[in-house]
N, C-alpha and C positions, 0 to 999 in steps of 0.2 A: 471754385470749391464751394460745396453747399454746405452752407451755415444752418439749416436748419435740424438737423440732430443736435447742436450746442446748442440751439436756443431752445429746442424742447427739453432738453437735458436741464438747464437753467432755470426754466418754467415749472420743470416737475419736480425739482428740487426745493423751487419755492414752493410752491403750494405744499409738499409735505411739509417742511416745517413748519409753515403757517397753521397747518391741519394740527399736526401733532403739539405744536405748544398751546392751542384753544385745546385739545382735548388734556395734554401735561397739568394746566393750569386751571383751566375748569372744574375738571372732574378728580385727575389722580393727588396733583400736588395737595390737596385741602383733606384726604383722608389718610388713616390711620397705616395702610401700605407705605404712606410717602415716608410717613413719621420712621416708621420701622426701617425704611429703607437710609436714611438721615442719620437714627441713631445707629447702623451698622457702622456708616463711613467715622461716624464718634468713636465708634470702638475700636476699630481698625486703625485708627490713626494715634487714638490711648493707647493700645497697644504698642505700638514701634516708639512711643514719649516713654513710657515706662521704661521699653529694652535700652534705650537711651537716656536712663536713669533721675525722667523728670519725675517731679508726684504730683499724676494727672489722674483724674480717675473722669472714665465717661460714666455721666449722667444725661441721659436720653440722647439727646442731639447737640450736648455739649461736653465742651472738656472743660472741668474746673481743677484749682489748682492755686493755690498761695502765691504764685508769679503772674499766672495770667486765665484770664477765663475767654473760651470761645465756644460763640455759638454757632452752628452748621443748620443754614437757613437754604432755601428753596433758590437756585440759581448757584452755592455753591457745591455742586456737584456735576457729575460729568454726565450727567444723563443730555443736557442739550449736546453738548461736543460729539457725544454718540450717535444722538439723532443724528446728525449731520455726516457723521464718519458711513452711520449703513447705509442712510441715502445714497447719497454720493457713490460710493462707491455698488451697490445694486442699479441706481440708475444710470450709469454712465455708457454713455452708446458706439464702448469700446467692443469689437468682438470677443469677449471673455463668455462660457458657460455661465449660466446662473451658480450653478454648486460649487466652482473655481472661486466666485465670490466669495463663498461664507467662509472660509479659515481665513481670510485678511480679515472680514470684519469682524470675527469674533476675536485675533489676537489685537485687532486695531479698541475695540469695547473694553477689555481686558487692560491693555497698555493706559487708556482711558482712565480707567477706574484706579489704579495703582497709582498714575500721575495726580489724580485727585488726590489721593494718601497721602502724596509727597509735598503737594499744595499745604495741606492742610498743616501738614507738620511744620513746613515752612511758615507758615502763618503764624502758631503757634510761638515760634523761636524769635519773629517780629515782633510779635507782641513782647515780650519778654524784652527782649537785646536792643529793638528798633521801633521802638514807639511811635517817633517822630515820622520815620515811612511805612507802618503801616497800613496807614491806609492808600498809599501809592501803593504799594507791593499787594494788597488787596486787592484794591480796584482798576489801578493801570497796569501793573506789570502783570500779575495772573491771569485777570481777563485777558487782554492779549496773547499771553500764550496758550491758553485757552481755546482761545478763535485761530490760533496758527494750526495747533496741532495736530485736528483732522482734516484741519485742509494741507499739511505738508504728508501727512499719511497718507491720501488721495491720490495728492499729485505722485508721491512717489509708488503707488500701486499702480497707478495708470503710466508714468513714465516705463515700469519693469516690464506691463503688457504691452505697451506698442515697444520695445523694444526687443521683446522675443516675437511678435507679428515679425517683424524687421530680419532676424534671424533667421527666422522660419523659411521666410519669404526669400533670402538669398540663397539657402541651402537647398530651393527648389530647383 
């Protein structure tokens, strides 16, 4: 079996993200787009605390609040998980169309960005209720799911395609 599409697949996977968080971190995270983009996930996530009847109010890239204050800094947000999610899936040297890629990776960016919401809130309610862990639920439990999630989006977009190849390929 020739291993070499996985390992170029692996190689070109690295290098993009390598590529893409020197230019994340260099150039976008440190301007005024990032900021904007920060205090959105602030809003979006004050948002769903209010309907949920806390008293949060976002201010720029934070949610303050008489129970708890949180800031929304540069790594928590779903933009690397994303990197990773459109990689992955645009590189991967499965026989799929290029244009058959892009609705998984926009509803995969999408799912991303909403689970970042649900992070945040979750954060949020740790802070408040669970002091004590959170900075485990912060740091080890979200990060980690974090790092699962587009790689289980992945696999399971790649598992759907070689499994309609497979289909296809009997019903020939």
């Amino acid at each position: 079996m020739d291993r070499r599409p996985a390992l170029l697949f692996i190689l070109a996977l690295a290098f993009c993200m390598l590529a893409f968080n020197l230019l994340l971190y260099r150039n976008v995270a440190t301007g005024q787009a990032w900021e904007t983009y920060l205090s959105a996930n602030a809003r979006c996530a004050g948002w769903v605390l209010e309907t949920l009847g806390e008293p949060v109010k976002a201010i720029g890239a934070s949610l303050r609040s008489p129970k708890f204050n949180l800031d929304i800094k540069s790594g928590c947000d779903s933009v690397q998980a994303s990197a990773f999610l459109v990689f992955a899936i645009l590189l991967s040297p499965i026989g799929v169309r290029f244009r058959l890629r892009l609705l998984p990776v926009a509803y995969g960016v999408v799912f991303l960005a909403v689970l970042n919401i649900f992070r945040i809130v979750t954060l949020y309610f740790a802070g408040v209720h669970l002091v004590k862990w959170f900075d485990f639920i912060h740091g080890e439990l979200w990060q980690g799911l974090f790092t699962l999630a587009p790689l289980i989006w992945w696999l399971a977009w790649t598992q759907r395609n070689l499994a309609g190849r497979k289909t296809r390929a009997q019903a020939s």
